[in-house]
C-alpha positions in Angstrom: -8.1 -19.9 -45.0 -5.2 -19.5 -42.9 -5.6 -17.0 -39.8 -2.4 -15.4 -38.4 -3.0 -15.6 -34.4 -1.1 -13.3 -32.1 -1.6 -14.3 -28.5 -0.3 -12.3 -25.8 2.7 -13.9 -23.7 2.3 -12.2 -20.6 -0.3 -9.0 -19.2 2.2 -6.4 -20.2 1.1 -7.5 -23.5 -2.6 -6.6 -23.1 -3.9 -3.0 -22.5 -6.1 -1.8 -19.9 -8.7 -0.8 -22.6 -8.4 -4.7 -23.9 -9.4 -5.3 -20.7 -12.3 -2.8 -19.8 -13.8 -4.3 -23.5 -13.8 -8.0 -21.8 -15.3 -6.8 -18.6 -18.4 -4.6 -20.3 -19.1 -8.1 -21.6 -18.1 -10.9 -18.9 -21.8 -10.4 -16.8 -24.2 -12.6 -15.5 -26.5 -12.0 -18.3 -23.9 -12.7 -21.2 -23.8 -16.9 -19.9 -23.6 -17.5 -23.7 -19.9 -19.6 -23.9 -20.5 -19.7 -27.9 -20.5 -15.6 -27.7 -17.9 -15.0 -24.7 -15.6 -17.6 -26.4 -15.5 -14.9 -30.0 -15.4 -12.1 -27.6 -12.5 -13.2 -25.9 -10.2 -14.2 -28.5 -11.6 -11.0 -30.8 -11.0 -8.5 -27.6 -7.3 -10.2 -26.3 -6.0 -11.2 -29.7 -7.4 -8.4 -31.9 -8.9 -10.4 -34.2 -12.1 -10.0 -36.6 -15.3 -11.8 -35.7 -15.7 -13.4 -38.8 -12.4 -14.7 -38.9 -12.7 -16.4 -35.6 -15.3 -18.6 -36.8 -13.1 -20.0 -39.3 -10.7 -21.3 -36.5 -10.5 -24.9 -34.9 -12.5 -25.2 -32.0 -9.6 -27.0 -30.2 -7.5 -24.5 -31.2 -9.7 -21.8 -29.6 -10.1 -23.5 -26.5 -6.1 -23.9 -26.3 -6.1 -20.0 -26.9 -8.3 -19.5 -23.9 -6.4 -21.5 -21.8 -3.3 -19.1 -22.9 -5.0 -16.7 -22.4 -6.4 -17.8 -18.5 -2.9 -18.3 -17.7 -2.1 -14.9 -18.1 -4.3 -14.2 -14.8 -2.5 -16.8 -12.6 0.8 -15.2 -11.8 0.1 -12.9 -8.5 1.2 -9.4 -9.7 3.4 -6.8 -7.5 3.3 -2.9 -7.6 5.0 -1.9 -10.9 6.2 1.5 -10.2 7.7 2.4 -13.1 6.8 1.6 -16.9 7.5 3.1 -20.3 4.5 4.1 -22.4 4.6 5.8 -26.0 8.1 6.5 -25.8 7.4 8.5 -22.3 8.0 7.2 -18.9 5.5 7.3 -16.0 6.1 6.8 -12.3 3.2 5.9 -9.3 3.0 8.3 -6.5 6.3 8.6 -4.8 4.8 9.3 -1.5 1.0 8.5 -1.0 0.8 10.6 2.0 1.4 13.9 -0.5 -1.3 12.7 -2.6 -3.9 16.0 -2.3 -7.4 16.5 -2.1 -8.1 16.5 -5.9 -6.0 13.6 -6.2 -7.4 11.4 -3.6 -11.2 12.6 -5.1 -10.4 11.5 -8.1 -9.1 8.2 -7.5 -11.7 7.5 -4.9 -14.3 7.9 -7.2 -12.7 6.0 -10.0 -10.9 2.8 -8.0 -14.7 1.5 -8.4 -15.6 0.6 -11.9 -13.6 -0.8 -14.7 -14.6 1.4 -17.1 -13.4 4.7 -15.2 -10.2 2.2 -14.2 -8.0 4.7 -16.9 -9.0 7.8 -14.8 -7.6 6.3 -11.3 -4.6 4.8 -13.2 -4.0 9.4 -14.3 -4.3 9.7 -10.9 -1.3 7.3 -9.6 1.0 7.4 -12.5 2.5 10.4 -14.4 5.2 11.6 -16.3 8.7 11.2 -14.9 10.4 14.9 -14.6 13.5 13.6 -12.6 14.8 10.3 -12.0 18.3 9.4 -9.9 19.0 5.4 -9.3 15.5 4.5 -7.8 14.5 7.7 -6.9 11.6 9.8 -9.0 9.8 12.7 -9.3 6.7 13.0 -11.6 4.1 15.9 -12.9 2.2 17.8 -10.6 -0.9 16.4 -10.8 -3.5 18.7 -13.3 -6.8 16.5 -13.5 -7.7 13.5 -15.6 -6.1 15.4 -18.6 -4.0 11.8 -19.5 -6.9 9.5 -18.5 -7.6 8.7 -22.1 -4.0 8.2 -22.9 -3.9 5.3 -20.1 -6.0 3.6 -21.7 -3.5 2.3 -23.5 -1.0 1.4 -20.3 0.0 -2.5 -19.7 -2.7 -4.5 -17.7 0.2 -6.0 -15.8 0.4 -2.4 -14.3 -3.0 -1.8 -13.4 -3.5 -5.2 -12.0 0.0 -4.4 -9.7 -2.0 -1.4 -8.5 -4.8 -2.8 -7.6 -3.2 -5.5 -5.4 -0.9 -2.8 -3.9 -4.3 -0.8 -2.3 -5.6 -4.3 -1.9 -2.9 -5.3 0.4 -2.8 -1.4 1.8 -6.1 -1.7 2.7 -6.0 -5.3 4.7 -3.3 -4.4 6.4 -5.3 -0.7 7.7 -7.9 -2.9 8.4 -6.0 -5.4 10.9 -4.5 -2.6 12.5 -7.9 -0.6 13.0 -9.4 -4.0 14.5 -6.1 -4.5 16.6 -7.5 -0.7 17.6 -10.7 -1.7 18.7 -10.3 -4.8 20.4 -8.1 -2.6 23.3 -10.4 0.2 23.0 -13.2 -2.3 23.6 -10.9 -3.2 26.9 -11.3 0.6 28.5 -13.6 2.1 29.6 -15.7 3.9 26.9 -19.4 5.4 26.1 -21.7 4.0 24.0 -21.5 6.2 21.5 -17.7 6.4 21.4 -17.7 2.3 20.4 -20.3 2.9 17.9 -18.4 5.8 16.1 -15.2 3.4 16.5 -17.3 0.3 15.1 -18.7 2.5 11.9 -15.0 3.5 11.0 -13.9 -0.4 11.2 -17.0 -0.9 9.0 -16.1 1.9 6.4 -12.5 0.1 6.0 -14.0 -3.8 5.6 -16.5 -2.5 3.3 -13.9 -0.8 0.8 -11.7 -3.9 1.2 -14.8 -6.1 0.3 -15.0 -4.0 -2.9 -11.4 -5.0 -3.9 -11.8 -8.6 -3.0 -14.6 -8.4 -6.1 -12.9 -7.0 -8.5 -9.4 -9.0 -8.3 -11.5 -12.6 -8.9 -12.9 -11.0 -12.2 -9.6 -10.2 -13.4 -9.6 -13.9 -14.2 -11.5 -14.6 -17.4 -14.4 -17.2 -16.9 -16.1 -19.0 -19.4 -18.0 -22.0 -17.8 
């Protein structure tokens, strides 16, 4: 029986929700290649299980490996992409972002499956657009969380990298901070409240340095 095989070209061509599927799976305690090899190509090429079986096994190694080299190309901030017929900008200026926004993403940046609710919080709807220049919704809770579910991974994985690069650069600057603060004259106390800030940064830099390797799908 012949199976009709759509594999993705690039990560604009897989959703985030394609994505959060693989990763619920891709743990330490699924090490079964037999299952994680159906998985894959079921999850990224949207194909039944049962048809799977019926393909070559070279051939589904060769769709991996299409599939893996969707992961290599290092991916920039998209700030603008077209969803649903609707356009959606990130936040113009991060320093407006308000307290509910910044709750919101802070508490969903973590996880891969609450990934769509940080994505509401950094891209919305376009209201006014000149050359490069944007404006987008007010932001009104995780009301378009499930929509984003269906956004481009090539977007998500753009913002990701942006706040990890944001937050290596705050870090070299806060250590830069403490290295002439270290040169004065200070308390005690004052270089261990300086010290637990530096550690604060590192730590939610660490984070991101996890999650950006498991982007890339593993099957060994």
């Amino acid at each position: 029986m012949k199976v009709d095989i759509l594999i993705p070209s690039s990560l604009s061509e897989v959703t985030l929700e394609q994505y959060q599927k693989f990763a619920r799976i891709n743990t330490d305690e699924n090490q079964d290649t037999g299952f994680m090899m159906h998985k894959t190509v079921e999850i990224f090429c949207n194909l039944d299980l049962k048809d799977i079986a019926k393909i070559k096994f070279t051939s589904v190694q060769e769709i991996l490996n299409d599939i893996n080299r969707l992961f290599e190309p290092k991916q920039d901030l998209i700030r603008t992409f077209t969803m649903g017929g609707k356009e959606f900008g990130f936040i113009p200026v991060l320093d407006d972002m308000t307290l509910g926004e910044y709750v919101d993403l802070d508490e969903n940046f973590i996880d891969w499956d609450s990934m769509h609710k940080a994505m509401a919080v950094l891209y919305r709807p376009v209201t006014l657009k000149k050359g490069d220049r944007y404006q987008i919704e007010d932001y009104d809770g995780l009301d378009l969380a499930e929509q984003m579910k269906k956004m481009p991974l090539d977007v998500v994985m753009g913002a990701m990298v942006f706040f990890y690069r944001l937050n290596n650069e705050l870090l070299k600057t806060t250590l830069s901070f403490l290295e002439q603060e270290v040169s004065k004259e200070m308390t005690t106390q004052q270089l261990q409240h300086l010290g637990k800030n530096g550690d604060g940064i590192k730590a939610s830099m660490e984070l991101l340095k996890e999650m950006l390797p498991s982007l890339r799908i593993s099957l060994n």
